[in-house]
C-alpha positions in Angstrom: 170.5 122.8 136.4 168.7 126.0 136.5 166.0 126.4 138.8 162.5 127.6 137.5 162.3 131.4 138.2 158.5 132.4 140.0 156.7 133.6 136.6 158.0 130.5 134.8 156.3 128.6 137.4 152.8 130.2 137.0 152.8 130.5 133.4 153.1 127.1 133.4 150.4 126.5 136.0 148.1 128.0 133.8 148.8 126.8 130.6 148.1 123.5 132.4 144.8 124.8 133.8 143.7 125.7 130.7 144.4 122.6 128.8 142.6 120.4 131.9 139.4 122.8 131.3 139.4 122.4 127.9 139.9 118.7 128.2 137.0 118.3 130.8 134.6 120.4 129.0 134.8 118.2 125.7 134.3 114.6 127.8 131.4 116.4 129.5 129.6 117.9 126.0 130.2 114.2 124.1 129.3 112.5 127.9 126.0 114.7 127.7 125.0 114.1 124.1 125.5 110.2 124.6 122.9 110.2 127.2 120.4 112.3 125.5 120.5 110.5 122.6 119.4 106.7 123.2 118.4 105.0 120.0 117.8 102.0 121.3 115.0 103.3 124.5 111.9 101.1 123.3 112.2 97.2 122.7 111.8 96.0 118.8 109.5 93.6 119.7 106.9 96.9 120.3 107.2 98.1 117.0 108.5 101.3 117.6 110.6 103.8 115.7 112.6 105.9 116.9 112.0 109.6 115.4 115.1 112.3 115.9 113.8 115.7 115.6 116.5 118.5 116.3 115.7 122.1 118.2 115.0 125.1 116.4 118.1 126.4 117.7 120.8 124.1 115.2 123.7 125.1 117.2 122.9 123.2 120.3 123.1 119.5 119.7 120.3 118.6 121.9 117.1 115.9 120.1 114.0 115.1 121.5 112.2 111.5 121.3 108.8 110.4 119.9 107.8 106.8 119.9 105.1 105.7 117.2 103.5 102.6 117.6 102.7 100.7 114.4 99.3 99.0 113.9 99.4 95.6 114.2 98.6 93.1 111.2 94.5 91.9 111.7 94.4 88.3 110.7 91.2 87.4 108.7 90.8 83.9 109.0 88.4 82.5 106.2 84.7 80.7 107.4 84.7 76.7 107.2 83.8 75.5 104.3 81.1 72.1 104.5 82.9 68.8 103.1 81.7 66.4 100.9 82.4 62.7 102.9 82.4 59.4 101.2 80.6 56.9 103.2 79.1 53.6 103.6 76.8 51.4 105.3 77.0 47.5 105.5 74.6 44.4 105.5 74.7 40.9 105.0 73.2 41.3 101.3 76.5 44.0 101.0 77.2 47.7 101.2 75.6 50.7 99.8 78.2 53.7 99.2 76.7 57.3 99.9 78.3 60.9 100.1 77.2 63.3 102.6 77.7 66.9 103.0 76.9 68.7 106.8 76.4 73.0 106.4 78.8 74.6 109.0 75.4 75.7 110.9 72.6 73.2 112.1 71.1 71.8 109.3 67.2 73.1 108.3 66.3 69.8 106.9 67.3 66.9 105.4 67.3 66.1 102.1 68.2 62.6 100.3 69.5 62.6 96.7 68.4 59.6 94.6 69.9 58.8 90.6 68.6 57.3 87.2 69.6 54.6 85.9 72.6 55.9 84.2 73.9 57.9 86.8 75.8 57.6 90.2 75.4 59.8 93.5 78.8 61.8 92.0 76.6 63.2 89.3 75.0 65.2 92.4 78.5 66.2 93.1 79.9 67.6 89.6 77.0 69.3 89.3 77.4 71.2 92.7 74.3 70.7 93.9 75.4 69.0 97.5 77.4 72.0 97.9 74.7 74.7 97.1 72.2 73.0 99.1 74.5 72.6 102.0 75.6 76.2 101.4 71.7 77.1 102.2 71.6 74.9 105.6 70.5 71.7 104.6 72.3 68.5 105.4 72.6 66.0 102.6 73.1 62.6 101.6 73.8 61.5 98.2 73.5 56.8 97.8 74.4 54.6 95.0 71.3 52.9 94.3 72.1 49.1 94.4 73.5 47.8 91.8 75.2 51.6 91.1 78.3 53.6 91.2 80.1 51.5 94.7 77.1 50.1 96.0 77.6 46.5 96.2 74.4 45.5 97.9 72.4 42.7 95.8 68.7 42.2 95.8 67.4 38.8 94.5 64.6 40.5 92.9 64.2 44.2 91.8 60.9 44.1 90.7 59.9 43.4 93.8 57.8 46.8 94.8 58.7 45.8 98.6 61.9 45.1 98.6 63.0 48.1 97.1 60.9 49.9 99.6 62.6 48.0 102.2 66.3 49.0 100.9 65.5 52.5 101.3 63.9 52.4 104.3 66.5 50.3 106.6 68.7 52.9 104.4 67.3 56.1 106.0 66.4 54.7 109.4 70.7 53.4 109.3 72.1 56.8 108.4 69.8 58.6 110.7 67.6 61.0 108.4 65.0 61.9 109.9 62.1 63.2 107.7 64.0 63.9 104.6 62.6 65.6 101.2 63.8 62.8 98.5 64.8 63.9 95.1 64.0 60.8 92.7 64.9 61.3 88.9 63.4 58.5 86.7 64.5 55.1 87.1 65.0 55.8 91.2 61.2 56.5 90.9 61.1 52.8 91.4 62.6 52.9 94.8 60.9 56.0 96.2 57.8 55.7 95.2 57.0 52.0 96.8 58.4 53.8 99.4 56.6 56.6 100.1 53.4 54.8 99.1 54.1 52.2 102.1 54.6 54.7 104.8 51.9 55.2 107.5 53.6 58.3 109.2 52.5 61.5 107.7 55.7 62.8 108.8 58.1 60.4 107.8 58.6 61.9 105.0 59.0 66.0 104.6 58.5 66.6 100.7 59.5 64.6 97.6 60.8 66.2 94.2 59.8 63.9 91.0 62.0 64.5 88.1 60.3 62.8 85.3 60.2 59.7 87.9 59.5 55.8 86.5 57.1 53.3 88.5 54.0 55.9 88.5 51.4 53.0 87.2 53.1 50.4 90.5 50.8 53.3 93.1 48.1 53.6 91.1 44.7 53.3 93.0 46.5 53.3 96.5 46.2 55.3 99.1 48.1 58.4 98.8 46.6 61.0 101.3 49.7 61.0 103.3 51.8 61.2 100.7 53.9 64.7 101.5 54.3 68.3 99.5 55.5 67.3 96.1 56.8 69.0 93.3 57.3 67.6 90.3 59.8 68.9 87.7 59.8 67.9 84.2 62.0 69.7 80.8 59.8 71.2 78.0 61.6 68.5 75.4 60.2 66.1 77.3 56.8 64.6 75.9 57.1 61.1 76.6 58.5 60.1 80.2 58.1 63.6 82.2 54.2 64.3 81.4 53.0 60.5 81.6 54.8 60.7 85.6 53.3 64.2 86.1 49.8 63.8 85.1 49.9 60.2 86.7 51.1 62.1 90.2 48.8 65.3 89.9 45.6 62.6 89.3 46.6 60.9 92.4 48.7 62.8 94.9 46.8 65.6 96.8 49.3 68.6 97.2 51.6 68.7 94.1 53.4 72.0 92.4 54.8 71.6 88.7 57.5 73.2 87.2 58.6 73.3 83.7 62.1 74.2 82.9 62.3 75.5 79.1 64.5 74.3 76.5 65.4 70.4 78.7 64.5 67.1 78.3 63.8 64.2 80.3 67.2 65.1 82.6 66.4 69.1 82.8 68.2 69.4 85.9 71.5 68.3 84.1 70.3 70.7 81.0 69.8 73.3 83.1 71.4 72.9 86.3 71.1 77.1 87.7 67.2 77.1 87.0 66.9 73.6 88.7 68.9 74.7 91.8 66.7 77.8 92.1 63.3 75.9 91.7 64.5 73.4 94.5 65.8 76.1 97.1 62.7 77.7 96.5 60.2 74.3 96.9 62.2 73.7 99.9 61.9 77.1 101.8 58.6 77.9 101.0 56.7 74.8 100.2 58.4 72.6 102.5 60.3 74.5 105.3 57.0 76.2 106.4 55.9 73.0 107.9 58.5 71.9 109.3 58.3 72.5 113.3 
């Protein structure tokens, strides 16, 4: 064999230079661009993006980094809204089924929700009128009368004056109302007004609404100088009932307020539910809730 001459020799060590340089200098560039470039520098769970901007100068494959944090989503969690509760309380003679409705805030006063004859404490509820009033701050109750809706409580005699007194007084004193305004349409009349008649506390009772109310000629003659701020509400249709209870009640009852709703009969706040809502929020901040301590 033929031994390499001295030129062979260093031609060759340079070809082999060359090619080592060139080698080395292209792991170096991509080595260097892999570390300037790191997509993945900030954690997902930050929101960030990742933003590549390239040099002015395009020839040089350098980037630069920005990190932009994304706002986070603001949860708007929706107020309480009050609850209607079916309820009852229970005595030997039975049970007397009621509905009652707390506003989210404490309550301004109480108020107790009586029914006619043909009606239950649920009429209170389709016409929305536990859940306005609650919506204003007042805690409410809503009973069956007895004899009503799920009330099975039995008196031996309802035309007894004091029994029906009696019913809604252990009532009130069991659910613990203390000083309520009573709403009494008509036939209920006959328990709230034996009632109020009977009390001796001035106090016991914070206002009463009259709604064309039956039993007027039962207090007749007694003495009514405690009985509390009353308004009385009658429908402009109604010529029979309504004025016989309001002229009975403005003759004998020392501070009374009435208010005719046009166009309704004897059951105007079912005619005309929006005007009777807004006559009873207004009796109740401005005739009753200024005395109330």
């Amino acid at each position: 064999m033929r031994r390499m001459n001295n030129g062979t020799k260093w031609t060759l060590f340079f070809i082999f230079i060359i090619a080592f340089g060139l080698t080395a200098f292209k792991m170096f560039e991509s080595l260097s661009t892999k570390r300037r470039v790191k997509p993945n520098v900030y954690p997902k769970s930050h929101n960030y993006e990742l933003i590549l901007l390239r040099n002015e100068a395009p020839h040089i494959r350098t980037f630069t980094t920005k990190a932009i944090i994304k706002p986070t989503a603001v949860i708007v969690t929706k107020p309480p809204i009050p609850v209607i509760k079916p309820l009852k309380v229970s005595w030997k003679q039975g049970e007397i089924f009621y509905r009652e409705i707390k506003p989210i805030k404490s309550s301004k006063l109480n108020v107790l929700l009586l029914h006619g004859r043909e009606f239950t404490s649920a009429n209170w509820t389709s016409l929305k009128t536990m859940d306005i009033l609650a919506k204003h701050g007042y805690h409410v109750i809503a009973m069956d009368l007895p004899g009503s809706g799920k009330s099975t409580y039995k008196i031996n005699d309802l035309q007894s004056d004091k029994k029906r007194a009696k019913v809604l007084e252990n009532f009130i004193r069991k659910v613990g109302l203390l000083s309520p305004v009573i709403v009494s349409p008509s036939a209920s009349g006959r328990y709230s007004l034996p009632y109020i008649a009977s009390l001796r506390d001035p106090k016991a009772v914070s206002g009463f609404i009259s709604i064309a109310v039956e039993g007027t000629d039962r207090i007749l003659g007694k003495n009514m100088k405690h009985f509390p701020p009353t308004l009385i509400l009658r429908g402009s249709r109604d010529t029979s009932l309504g004025v016989t209870s309001s002229n009975a009640l403005k003759m004998y009852v020392p501070h009374t307020t009435e208010k005719v709703i046009k166009k309704a009969g004897r059951f105007c706040y079912i005619n005309k539910p929006d005007e009777f809502h807004e006559i009873l929020l207004n009796f109740l901040r401005d005739s009753v809730g200024q005395n109330i301590v």
